[in-house]
C-alpha positions as CSV (number, residue, x, y, z in Angstrom):
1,X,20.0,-5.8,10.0
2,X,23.5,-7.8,8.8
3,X,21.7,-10.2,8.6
4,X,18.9,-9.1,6.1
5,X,18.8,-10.3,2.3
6,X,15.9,-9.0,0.9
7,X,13.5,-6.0,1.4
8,X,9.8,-6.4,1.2
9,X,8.2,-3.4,0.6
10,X,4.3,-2.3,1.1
11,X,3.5,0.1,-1.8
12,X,-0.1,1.9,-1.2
13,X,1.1,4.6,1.3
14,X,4.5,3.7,1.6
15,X,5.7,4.4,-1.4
16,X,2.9,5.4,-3.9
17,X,1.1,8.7,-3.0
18,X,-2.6,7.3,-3.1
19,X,-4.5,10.4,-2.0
20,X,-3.1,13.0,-4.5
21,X,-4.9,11.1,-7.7
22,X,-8.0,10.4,-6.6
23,X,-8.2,13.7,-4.6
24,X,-7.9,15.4,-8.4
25,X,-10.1,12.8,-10.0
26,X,-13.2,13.7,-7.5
27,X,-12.3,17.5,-7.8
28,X,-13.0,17.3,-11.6
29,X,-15.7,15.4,-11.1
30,X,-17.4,18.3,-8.6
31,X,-16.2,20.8,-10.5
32,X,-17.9,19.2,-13.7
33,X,-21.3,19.2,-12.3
34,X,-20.3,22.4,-10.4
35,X,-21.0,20.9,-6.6
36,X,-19.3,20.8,-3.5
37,X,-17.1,17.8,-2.6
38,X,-14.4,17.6,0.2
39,X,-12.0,15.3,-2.0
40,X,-10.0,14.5,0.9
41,X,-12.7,13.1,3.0
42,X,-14.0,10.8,0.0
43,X,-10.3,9.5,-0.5
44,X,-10.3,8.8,3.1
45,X,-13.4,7.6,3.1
46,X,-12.8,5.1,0.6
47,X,-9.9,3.9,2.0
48,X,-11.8,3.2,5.0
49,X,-14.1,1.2,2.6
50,X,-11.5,-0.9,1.3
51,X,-10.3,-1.9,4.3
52,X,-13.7,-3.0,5.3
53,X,-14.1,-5.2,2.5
54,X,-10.7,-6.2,2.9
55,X,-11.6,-7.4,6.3
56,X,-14.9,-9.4,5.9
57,X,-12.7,-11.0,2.5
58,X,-10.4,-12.1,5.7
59,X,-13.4,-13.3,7.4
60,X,-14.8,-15.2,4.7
61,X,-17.5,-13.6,4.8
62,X,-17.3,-11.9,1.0
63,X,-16.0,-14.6,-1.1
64,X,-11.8,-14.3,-2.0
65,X,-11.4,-10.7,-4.2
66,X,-8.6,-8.9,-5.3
67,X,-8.0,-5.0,-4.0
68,X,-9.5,-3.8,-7.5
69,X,-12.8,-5.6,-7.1
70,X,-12.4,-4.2,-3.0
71,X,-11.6,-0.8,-4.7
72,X,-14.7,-0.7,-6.5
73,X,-17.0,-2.6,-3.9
74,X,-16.0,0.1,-1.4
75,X,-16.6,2.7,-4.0
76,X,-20.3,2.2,-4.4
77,X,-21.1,2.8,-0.8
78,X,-19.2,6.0,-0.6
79,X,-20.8,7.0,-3.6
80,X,-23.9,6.4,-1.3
81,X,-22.8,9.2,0.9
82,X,-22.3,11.3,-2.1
83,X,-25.5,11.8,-4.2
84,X,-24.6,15.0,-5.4
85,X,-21.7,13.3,-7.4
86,X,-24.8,11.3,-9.5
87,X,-22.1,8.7,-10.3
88,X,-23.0,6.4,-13.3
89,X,-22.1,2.9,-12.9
90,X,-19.6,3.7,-16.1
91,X,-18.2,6.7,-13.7
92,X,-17.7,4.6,-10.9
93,X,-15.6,1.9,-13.1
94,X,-13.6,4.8,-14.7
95,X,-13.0,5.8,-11.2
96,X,-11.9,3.2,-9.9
97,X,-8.9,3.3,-12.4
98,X,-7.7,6.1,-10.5
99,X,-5.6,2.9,-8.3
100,X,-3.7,2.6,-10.8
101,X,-2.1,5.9,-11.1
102,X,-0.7,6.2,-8.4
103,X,3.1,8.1,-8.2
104,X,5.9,7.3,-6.1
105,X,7.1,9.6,-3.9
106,X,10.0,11.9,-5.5
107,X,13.4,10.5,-3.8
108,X,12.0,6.4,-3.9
109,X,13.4,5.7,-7.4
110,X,17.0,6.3,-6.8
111,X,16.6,5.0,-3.4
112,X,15.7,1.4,-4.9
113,X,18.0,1.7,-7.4
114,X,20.7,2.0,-4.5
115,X,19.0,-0.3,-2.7
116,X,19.3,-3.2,-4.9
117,X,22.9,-3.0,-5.9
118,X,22.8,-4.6,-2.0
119,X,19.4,-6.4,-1.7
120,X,17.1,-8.3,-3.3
121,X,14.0,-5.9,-3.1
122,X,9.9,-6.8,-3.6
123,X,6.8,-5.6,-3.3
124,X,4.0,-7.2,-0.9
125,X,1.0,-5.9,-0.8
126,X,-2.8,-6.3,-0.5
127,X,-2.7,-3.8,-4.1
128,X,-3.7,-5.9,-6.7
129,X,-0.7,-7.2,-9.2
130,X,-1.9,-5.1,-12.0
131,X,-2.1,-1.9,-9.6
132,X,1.6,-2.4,-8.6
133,X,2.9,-3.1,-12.0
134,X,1.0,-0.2,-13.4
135,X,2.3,2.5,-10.9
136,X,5.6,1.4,-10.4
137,X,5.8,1.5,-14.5
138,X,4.6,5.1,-14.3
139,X,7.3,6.1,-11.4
140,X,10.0,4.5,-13.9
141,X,10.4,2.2,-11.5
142,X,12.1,-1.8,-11.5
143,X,11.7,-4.4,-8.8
144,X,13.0,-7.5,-8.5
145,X,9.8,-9.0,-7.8
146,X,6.2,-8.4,-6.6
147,X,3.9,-10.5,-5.2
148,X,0.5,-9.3,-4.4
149,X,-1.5,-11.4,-1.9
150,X,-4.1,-12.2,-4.5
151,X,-2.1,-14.4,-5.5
152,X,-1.0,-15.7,-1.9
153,X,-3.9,-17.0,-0.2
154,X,-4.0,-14.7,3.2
155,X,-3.9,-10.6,3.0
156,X,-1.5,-8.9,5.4
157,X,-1.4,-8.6,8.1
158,X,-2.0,-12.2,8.5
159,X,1.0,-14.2,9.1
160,X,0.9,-16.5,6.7
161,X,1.4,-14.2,4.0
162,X,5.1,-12.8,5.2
163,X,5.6,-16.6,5.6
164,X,4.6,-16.9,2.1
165,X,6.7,-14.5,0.6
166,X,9.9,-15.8,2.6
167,X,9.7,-19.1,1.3
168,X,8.8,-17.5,-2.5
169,X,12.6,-15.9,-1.8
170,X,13.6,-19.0,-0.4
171,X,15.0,-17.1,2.6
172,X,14.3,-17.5,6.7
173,X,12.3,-15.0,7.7
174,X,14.9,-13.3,9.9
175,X,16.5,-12.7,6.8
176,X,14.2,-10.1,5.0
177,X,12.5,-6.7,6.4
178,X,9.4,-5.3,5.8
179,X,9.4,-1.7,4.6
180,X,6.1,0.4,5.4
181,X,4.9,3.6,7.0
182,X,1.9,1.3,8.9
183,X,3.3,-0.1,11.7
184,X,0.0,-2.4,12.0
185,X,1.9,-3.8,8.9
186,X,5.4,-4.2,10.6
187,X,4.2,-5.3,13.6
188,X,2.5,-8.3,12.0
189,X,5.5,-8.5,10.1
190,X,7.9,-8.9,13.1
191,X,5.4,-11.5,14.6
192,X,6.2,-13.8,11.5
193,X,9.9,-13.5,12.0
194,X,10.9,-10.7,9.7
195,X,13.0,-7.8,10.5
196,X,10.9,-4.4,10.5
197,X,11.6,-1.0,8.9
198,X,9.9,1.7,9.9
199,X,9.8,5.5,7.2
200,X,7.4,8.1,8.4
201,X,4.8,8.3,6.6
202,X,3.4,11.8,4.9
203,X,0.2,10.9,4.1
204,X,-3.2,11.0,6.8
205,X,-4.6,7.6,6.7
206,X,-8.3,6.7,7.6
207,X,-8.9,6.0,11.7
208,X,-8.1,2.4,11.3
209,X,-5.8,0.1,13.8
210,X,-2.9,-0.1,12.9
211,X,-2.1,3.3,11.0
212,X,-1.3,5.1,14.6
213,X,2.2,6.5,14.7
214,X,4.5,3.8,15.5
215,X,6.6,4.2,19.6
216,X,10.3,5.5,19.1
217,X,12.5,1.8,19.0
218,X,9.8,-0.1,18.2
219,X,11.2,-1.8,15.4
220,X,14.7,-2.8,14.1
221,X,15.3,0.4,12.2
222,X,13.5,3.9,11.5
223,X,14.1,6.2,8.9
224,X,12.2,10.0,7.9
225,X,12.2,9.2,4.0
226,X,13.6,6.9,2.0
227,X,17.0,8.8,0.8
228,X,17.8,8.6,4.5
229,X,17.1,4.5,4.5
230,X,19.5,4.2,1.3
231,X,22.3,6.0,2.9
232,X,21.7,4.2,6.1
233,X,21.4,0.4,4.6
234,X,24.0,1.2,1.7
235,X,26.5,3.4,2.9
């Protein structure tokens, strides 16, 4: 890692709590029309969704989208499996704001703070920019740049969007590190070039490849939250 000048760091997962908002939104929602909901399952279940749109927008088989319009896409079809919610369409958009307020986890702040007096430190992610810029304002949070691959032409993990954001920073690819909890994510990441870093993650994620716990030495560093990563990369 000597060698690294910049940090990329996935957001949804990694660092914002995504489950915890919408888990409360649904709750009201059930507990409003006085029903039962597991708010967990549809949280997972639309995370699942997303991915699915995310994957056929990959394909080219849905035309190019940003994660809010996969957000809400997603949304109607578990909404489907829910028809005791009797979401309106006006619901459903109101909903699907629930993206955007997302919180970082309670140590990250100082941790980046730390972690920039030594690096130049991003976000990438398949979040849309505004969903980024919206949480990470809410957290109190400042990076030096993010870049959502809306904006890139190729969703992780496809290769050429680490390439992308290396030549945005004007730096090799050896010379930044991706930062996530999916090791899907960093093992993509290390195919492109980039150095990996691996936090363990808190959250359950949906059955999907690539959120599996990552194998011990698997990537170029490993750390249980991210205090522990800012003492280790900024002693």
């Amino acid at each position: 890692m000597h060698d690294v000048q910049a940090l990329a760091f996935d957001v949804g997962g990694t660092v914002f709590d995504w489950q915890t908002p919408i888990r409360d939104a649904v709750q009201t929602l059930a507990r409003a029309r006085g029903v039962p909901v597991d708010p967990k399952r549809f949280a997972l279940d639309w995370r699942r969704g997303m991915f699915g749109v995310l994957a056929q927008v990959r394909q080219g088989t849905l035309p190019w989208m940003n994660a809010d319009a996969m957000h809400r896409r997603a949304l109607d079809g578990v909404a489907e499996q829910h028809p005791e919610l009797n979401l309106s369409t006006k619901e459903r958009d109101e909903l699907n704001r629930v993206w955007h307020r997302m919180q970082a986890w309670p140590e990250f702040p100082a941790a980046l703070v730390r972690l920039r007096r030594r690096y130049t430190v991003i976000v990438l992610t398949v979040l849309s920019w505004a969903i980024a810029v919206d949480c990470s304002r809410a957290s109190g949070i400042c990076w030096d740049g993010v870049l959502s691959c809306e904006f890139l032409g190729h969703y992780k993990p496809e290769r050429e969007a680490y390439l992308a954001a290396a030549r945005l920073l004007n730096l090799e690819p050896e010379r930044v590190a991706m930062v996530a909890v999916h090791p899907g994510d960093l093992r993509a990441a290390k195919a492109a070039g980039f150095k990996t870093v691996y936090v363990a993650p808190r959250l359950d994620e949906p059955d999907l490849p690539g959120f599996a716990q990552a194998d011990e030495g698997q990537f170029d560093l490993s750390a249980a939250d991210f205090s522990e990563l800012a003492e280790t990369l900024c002693p």
